[in-house]
C-alpha positions, 0 to 999 in steps of 0.5 A, spaced: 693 727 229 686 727 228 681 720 230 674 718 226 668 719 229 662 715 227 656 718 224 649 715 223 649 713 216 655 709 218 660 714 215 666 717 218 670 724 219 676 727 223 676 731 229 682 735 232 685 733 237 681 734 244 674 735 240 668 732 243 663 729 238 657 733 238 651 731 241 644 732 238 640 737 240 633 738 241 628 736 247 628 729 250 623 724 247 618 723 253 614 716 254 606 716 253 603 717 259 597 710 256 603 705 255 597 699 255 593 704 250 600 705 246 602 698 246 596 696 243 595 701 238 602 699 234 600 691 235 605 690 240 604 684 246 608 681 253 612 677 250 610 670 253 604 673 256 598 667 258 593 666 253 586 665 255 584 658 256 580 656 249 586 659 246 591 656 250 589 649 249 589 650 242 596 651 242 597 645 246 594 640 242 598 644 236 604 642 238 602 634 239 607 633 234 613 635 238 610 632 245 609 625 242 617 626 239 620 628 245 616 623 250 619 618 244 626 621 245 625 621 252 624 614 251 630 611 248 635 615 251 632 613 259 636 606 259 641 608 253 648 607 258 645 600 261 647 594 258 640 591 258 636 597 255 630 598 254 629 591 258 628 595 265 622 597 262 619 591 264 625 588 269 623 594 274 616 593 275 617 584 275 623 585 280 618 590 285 613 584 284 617 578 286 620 584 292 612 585 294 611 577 294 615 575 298 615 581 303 608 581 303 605 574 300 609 569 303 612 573 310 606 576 311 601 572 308 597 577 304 595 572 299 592 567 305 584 568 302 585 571 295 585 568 289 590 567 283 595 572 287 600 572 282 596 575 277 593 579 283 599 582 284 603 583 277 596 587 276 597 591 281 604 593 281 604 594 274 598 599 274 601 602 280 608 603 277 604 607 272 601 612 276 607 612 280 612 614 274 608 619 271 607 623 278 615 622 280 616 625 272 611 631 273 616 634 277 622 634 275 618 637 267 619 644 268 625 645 273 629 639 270 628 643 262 629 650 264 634 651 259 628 649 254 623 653 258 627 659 257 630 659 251 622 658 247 616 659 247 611 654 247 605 652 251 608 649 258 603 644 258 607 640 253 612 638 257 608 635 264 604 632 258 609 629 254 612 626 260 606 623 261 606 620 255 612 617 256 610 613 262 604 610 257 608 609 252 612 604 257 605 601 261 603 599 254 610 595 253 610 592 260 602 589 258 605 585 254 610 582 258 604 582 264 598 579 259 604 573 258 604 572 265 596 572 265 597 567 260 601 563 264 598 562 270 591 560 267 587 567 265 586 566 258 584 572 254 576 575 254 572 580 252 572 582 258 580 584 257 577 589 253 574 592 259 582 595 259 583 600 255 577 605 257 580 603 265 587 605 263 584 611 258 581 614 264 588 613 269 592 616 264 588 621 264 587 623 271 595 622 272 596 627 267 592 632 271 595 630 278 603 630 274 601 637 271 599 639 279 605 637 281 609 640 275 607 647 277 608 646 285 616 643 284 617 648 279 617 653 285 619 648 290 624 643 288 624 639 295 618 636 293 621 632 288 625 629 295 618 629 299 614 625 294 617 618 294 614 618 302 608 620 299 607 615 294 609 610 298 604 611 304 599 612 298 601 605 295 601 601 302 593 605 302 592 602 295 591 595 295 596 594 291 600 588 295 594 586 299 586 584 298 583 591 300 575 587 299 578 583 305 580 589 309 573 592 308 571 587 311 572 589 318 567 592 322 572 595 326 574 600 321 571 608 322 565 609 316 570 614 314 576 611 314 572 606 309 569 611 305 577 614 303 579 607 301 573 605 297 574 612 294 581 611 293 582 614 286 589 609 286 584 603 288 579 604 283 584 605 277 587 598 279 580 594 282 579 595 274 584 593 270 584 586 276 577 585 275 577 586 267 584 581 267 583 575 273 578 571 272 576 571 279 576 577 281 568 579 282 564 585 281 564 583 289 571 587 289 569 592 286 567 598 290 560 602 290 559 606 283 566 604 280 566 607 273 563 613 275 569 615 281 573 613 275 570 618 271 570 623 275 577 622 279 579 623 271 574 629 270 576 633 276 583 631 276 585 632 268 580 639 266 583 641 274 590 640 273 590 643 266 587 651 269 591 650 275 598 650 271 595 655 266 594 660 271 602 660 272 604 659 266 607 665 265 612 665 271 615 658 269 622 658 269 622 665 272 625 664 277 
């Protein structure tokens, strides 16, 4: 009996028993020897190729739609399975506070010499929690969204970005419940207050660098996001978060150099802001030397440097 055999238009005919299809004649189609010159000749491109930076930054900044509905989404799923929801978003950082006031206020008595302590606190906590998060987020962005990576192409920034925009989004929603707590302990809104928005402005900024920073070293290296917590932690206790750090410097048996790292501490300069813009007694004396100008420049170089540092890998995320 004989079988079909198919041809190219589609069509099929019979062949005897035992016959093989012919196979076509002819010598064999050889590669160009240019395929660089070849390729760019017929328009064709390295699909996920990297593209320059100007253009890159354009496309980020095209795609602010899709970072501001995933960081929203992101949002409202974190605490969809607890029963108080989206309320943990103000609870984590009030129980830290009322952890860190009795371990440190009342066990180790770092609220001996600082005024107003509780707000100085609540202050610090919540403006630390938001660098903190942030941080702990970037790393998982790219390893924990492989599947995304993977499947689109889209600038890889977007999502450390979004990440961070998602902690912001948080922040602004635990300052109303921190500016209830100013409230109640006697720090009634000022102009002063309004000093606020360009210190988050630039913390938000230099979180976002440092996030991308950490999203393209945990990329390739997952056991990052099992060391940082430790590294947080050691940064936070140098921060002044839970403790005066004016009253630390006050101690002449402290190495200049020693001295010059806390005061130029980015973490300690984004919170001496936001304390000296919402607690009334915390002075311009609290503040260290040329205080918006390190902030500036920790935001500069931390933001314009860790966008390069993750566009340099662009094309190897989710390669691995």
């Amino acid at each position: 009996m004989s079988r079909p055999a198919a041809l190219p238009s589609g069509q099929a005919v019979s062949l005897p028993p035992g016959q093989a299809v012919p196979l076509p004649t002819g010598p064999a189609p050889t590669l160009p020897p240019d395929l660089g010159a070849y390729a760019a000749r017929h328009g064709l491109t390295v699909s996920g190729a990297r593209a320059p930076l100007p253009e890159y930054a354009r496309l980020l900044w095209s795609r602010r739609h899709f970072v501001a509905a995933f960081a929203t989404a992101r949002l409202t799923s974190q605490y969809s399975q607890a029963r108080l929801g989206q309320l943990w978003q103000v609870l984590t950082p009030l129980l830290n506070a009322a952890v860190y006031y009795f371990v440190f206020g009342e066990l180790m008595h770092t609220k001996d010499g600082v005024a107003d302590f509780v707000p100085y606190l609540v202050t610090g906590v919540f403006v630390w929690s938001f660098t903190q998060n942030t941080l702990t987020a970037g790393t998982r962005a790219i390893s924990g969204n492989l599947g995304l990576v993977r499947a689109l192409h889209f600038p890889r920034a977007a999502l450390p970005v979004s990440y961070a925009l998602l902690q912001l989004q948080q922040l602004l929603i635990s300052l109303g419940v921190l500016a209830a707590i100013l409230v109640c302990c006697g720090q009634l809104p000022q102009p002063s207050w309004l000093l606020a928005i360009p210190a988050l402005a630039l913390q938000a900024v230099f979180s976002t660098g440092l996030s991308l920073v950490l999203a393209r070293l945990a990329a390739r290296t997952p056991d990052l996001a099992q060391l940082l917590p430790f590294l947080l932690r050691t940064w936070m206790y140098a921060s002044g978060v839970m403790w005066s750090m004016a009253n630390l410097l006050k101690d002449d048996s402290i190495p200049a150099g020693v001295r010059l790292l806390l005061e130029c501490n980015p973490a300690a300069v984004y919170i001496s802001l936001m304390r000296y813009a919402l607690i009334d007694s915390y002075g311009a004396a609290g503040l260290p030397p040329h205080v918006w100008a390190l902030a500036a420049g920790w935001a500069l170089v931390a933001g314009a440097g860790g966008f390069v540092y993750f566009w340099l890998a662009e094309e190897r995320y989710g390669r691995g």
